[in-house]
MARVEX-152882 format. One line per 5 residues: number of its first residue (from 1); their letters; for each residue x, y negated, z negated of C-alpha. Coordinates in nm, 2 decimals. Example, Ala and Ser with C-alpha at 12.3 -4.5 7.8 and 13.67 -1.06 7.14 Angstrom:
1> as> 1.23/0.45/-0.78; 1.37/0.11/-0.71
//
This chain:
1> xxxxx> 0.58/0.29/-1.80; 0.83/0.15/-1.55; 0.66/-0.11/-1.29; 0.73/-0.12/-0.93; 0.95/-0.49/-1.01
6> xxxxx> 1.14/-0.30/-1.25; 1.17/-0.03/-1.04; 1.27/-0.28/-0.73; 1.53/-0.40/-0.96; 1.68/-0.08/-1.11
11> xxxxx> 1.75/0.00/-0.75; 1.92/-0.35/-0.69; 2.15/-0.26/-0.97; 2.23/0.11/-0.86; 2.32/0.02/-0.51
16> xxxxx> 2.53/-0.24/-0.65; 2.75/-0.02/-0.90; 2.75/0.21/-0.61; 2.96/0.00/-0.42; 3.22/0.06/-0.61
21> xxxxx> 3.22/0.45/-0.60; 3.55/0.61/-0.44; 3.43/0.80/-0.10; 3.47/1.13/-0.26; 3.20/1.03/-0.54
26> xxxxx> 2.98/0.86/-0.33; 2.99/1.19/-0.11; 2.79/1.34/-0.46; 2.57/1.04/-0.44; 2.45/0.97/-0.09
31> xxxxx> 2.10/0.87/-0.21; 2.23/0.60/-0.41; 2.31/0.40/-0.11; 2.07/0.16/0.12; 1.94/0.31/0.39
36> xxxxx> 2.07/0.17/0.70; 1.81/-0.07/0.87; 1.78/-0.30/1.17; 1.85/-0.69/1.17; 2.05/-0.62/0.86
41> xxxxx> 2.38/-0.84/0.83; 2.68/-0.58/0.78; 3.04/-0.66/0.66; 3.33/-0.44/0.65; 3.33/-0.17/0.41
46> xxxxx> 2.96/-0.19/0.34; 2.87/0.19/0.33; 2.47/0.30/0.40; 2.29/0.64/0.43; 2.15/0.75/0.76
51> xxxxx> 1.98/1.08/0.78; 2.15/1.20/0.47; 2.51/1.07/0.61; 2.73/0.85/0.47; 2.88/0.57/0.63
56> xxxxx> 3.10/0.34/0.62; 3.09/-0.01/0.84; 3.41/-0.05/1.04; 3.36/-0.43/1.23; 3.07/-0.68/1.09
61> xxxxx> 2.77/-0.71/1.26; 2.39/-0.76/1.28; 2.25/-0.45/1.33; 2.04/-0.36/1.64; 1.79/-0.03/1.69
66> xxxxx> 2.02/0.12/1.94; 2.32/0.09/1.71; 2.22/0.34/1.47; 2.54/0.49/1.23; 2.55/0.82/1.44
71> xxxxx> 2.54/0.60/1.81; 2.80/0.32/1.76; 3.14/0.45/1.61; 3.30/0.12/1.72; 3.09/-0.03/1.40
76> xxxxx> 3.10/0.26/1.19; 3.26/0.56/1.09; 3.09/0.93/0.88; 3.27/0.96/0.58; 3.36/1.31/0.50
81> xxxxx> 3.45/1.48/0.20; 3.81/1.51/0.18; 3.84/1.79/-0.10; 3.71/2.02/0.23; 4.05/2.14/0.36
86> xxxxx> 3.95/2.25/0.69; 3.62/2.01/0.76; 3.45/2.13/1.13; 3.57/1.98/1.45; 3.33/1.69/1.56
91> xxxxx> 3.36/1.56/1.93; 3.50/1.21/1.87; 3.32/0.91/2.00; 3.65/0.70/2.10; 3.96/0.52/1.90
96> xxxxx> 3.79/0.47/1.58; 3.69/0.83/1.46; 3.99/1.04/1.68; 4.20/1.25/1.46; 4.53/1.19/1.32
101> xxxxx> 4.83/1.37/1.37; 4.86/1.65/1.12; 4.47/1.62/1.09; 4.26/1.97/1.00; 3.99/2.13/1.14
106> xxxxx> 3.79/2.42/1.21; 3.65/2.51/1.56; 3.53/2.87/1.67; 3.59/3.05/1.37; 3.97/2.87/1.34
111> xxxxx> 4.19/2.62/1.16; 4.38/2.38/1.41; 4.62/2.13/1.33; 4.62/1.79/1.51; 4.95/1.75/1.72
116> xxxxx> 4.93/1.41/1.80; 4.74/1.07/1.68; 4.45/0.91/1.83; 4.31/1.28/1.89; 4.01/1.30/2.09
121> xxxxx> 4.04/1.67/2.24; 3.85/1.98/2.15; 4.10/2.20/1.97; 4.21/2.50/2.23; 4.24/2.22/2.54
126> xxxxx> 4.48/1.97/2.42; 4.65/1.88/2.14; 4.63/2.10/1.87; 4.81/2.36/1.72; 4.60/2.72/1.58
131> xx> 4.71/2.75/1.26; 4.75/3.14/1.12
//
């Protein structure tokens, strides 16, 4: 029978092989990554799960309650599977999650292609191309 300490440190040693998961993988695997938690010192790259998303820190920090994943895309970014061609079309939050030029995505029921870098536009206003 496996104890609660062994248990505690099973978990210690998953999230720390986990680290070294490629984004793609760790897309398979969110679960295997600490939950993202308040006064928690965070460093560049560190990735955490949050509402069964992955992210991925952007700018170290001590985390605060109102600077939850999802709220502060200064500090972190959503990692998305990139083997998903045309992902959906998610309102970006400011420099650090706009799209690239030549970025995909779909948005009403169709594929657009980014026109220009530091994209923040909803495809059909600015920006992108419709792509048949």
């Amino acid at each position: 029978m496996i104890t609660k300490e062994h248990a505690r440190k099973l978990r210690a040693r998953i999230e720390q092989a986990s680290v070294s998961l490629p984004d793609a993988d760790a897309l398979d695997a969110v679960e295997l990554f600490p939950a993202w938690k308040v006064d928690h010192d965070y460093t560049v790259g560190d990735r955490v799960q949050d509402e069964g998303t992955l992210y991925k820190c952007l700018q170290a920090h001590t985390s605060q309650a109102s600077w939850k994943p999802a709220d502060a895309p200064s500090l972190w970014v959503r990692v998305d599977d990139p083997s998903i061609e045309w992902p959906e079309w998610v309102q970006p939050t400011g420099s650090t999650d706009a799209y690239a030029k030549g970025a995909k995505v779909s948005h009403n029921s169709k594929h657009w292609v980014s026109d220009v870098d530091n994209n923040v536009w909803e495809p059909s206003v600015y920006g992108w191309t419709e792509h048949e």
